[in-house]
Backbone bond lengths (Angstrom), bond angles and torsions (degrees), N, CA, C in turn:
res aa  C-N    CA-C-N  psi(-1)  N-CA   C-N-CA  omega(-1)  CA-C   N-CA-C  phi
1 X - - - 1.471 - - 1.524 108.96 -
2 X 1.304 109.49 108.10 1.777 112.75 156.54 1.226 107.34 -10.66
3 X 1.490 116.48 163.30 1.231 137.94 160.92 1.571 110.91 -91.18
4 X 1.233 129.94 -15.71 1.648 149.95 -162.33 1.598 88.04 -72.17
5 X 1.926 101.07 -69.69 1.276 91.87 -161.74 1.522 113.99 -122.44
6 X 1.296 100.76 48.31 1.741 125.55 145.95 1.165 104.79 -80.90
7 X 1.152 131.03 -39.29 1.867 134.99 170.80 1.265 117.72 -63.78
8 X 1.077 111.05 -47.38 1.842 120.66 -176.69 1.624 86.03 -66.35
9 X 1.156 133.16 -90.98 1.364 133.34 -179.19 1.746 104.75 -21.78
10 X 1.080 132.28 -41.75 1.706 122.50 -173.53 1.482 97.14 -77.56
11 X 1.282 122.92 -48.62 1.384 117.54 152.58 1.485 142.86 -20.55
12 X 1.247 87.51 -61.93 1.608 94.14 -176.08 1.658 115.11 -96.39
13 X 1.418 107.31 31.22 1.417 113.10 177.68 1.416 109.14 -89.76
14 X 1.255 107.38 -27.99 1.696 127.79 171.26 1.691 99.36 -53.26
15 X 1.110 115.69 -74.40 1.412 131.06 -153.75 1.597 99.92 -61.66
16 X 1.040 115.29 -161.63 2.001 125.05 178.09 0.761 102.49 -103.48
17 X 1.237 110.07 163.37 2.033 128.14 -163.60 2.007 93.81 -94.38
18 X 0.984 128.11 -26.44 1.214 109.12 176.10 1.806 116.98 -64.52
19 X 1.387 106.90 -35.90 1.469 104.43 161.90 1.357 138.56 -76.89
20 X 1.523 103.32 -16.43 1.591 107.47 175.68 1.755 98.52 -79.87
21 X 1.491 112.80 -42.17 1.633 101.58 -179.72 1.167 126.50 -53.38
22 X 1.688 119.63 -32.87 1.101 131.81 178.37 1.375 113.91 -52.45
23 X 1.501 114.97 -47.21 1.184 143.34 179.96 1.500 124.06 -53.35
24 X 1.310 100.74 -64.67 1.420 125.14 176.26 1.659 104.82 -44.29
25 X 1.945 100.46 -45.52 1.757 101.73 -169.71 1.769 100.58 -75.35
26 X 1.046 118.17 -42.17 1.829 131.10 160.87 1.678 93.92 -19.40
27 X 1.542 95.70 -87.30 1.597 91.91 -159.61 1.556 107.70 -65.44
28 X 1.255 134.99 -31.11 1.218 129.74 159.64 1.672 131.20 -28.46
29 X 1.797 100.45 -43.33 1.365 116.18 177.41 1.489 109.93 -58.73
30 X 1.530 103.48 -60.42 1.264 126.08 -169.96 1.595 113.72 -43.90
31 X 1.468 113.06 -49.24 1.489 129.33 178.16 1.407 129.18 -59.92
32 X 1.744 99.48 -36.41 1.100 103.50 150.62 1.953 128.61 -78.36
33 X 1.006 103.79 -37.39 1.728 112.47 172.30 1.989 107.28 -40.97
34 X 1.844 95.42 -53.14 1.573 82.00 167.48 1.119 139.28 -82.65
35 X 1.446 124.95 -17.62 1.442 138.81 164.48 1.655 117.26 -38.55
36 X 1.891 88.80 -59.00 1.921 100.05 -178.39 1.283 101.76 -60.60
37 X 1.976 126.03 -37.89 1.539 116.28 -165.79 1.619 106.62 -75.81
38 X 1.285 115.86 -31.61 1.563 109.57 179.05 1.678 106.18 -77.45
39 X 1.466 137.96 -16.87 1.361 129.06 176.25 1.477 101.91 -85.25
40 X 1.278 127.11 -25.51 1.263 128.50 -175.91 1.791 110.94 -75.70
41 X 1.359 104.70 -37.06 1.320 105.62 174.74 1.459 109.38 -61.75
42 X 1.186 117.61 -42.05 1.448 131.39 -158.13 1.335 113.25 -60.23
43 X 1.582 104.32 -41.72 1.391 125.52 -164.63 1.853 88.49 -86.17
44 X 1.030 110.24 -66.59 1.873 104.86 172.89 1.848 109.42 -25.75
45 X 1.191 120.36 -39.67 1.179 119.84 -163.61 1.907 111.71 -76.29
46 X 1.450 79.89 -54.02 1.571 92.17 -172.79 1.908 105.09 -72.11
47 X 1.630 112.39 -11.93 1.076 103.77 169.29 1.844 123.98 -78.08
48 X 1.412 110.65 -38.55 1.246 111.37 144.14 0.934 163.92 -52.07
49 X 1.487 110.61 -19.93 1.621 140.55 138.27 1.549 112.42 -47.69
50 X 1.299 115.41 -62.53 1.605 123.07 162.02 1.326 109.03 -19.24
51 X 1.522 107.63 -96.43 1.810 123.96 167.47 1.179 103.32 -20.48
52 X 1.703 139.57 -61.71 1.233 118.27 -152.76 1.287 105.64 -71.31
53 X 1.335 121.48 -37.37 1.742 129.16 -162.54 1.426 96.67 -69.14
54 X 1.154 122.05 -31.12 1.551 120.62 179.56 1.625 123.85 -70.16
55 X 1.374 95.33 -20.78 1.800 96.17 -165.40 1.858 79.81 -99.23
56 X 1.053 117.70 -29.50 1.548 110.52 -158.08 1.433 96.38 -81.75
């Protein structure tokens, strides 16, 4: 776990659990959103690598 949102969580211990859950699924989304965009890049890359070795 980040240090970012180990804070937000010490934060939101104050507040109600219906907003920290909300939250929790928020940053949850998000973590995954960048995970798929950095494997997606990855796979773009090594797919173009492919193509090049092929034409070359």
């Amino acid at each position: 776990m980040d240090f970012e949102v180990f804070w937000s969580f010490k934060n939101l211990e104050s507040k109600n659990l219906e907003f920290k859950k909300d939250f929790v699924i928020i940053k949850f989304f998000i973590y995954i959103e960048r995970y798929l965009k950095k494997e997606y890049l990855r796979g773009e890359k090594r797919y173009i690598q492919i193509r090049k070795s092929r034409v070359t």
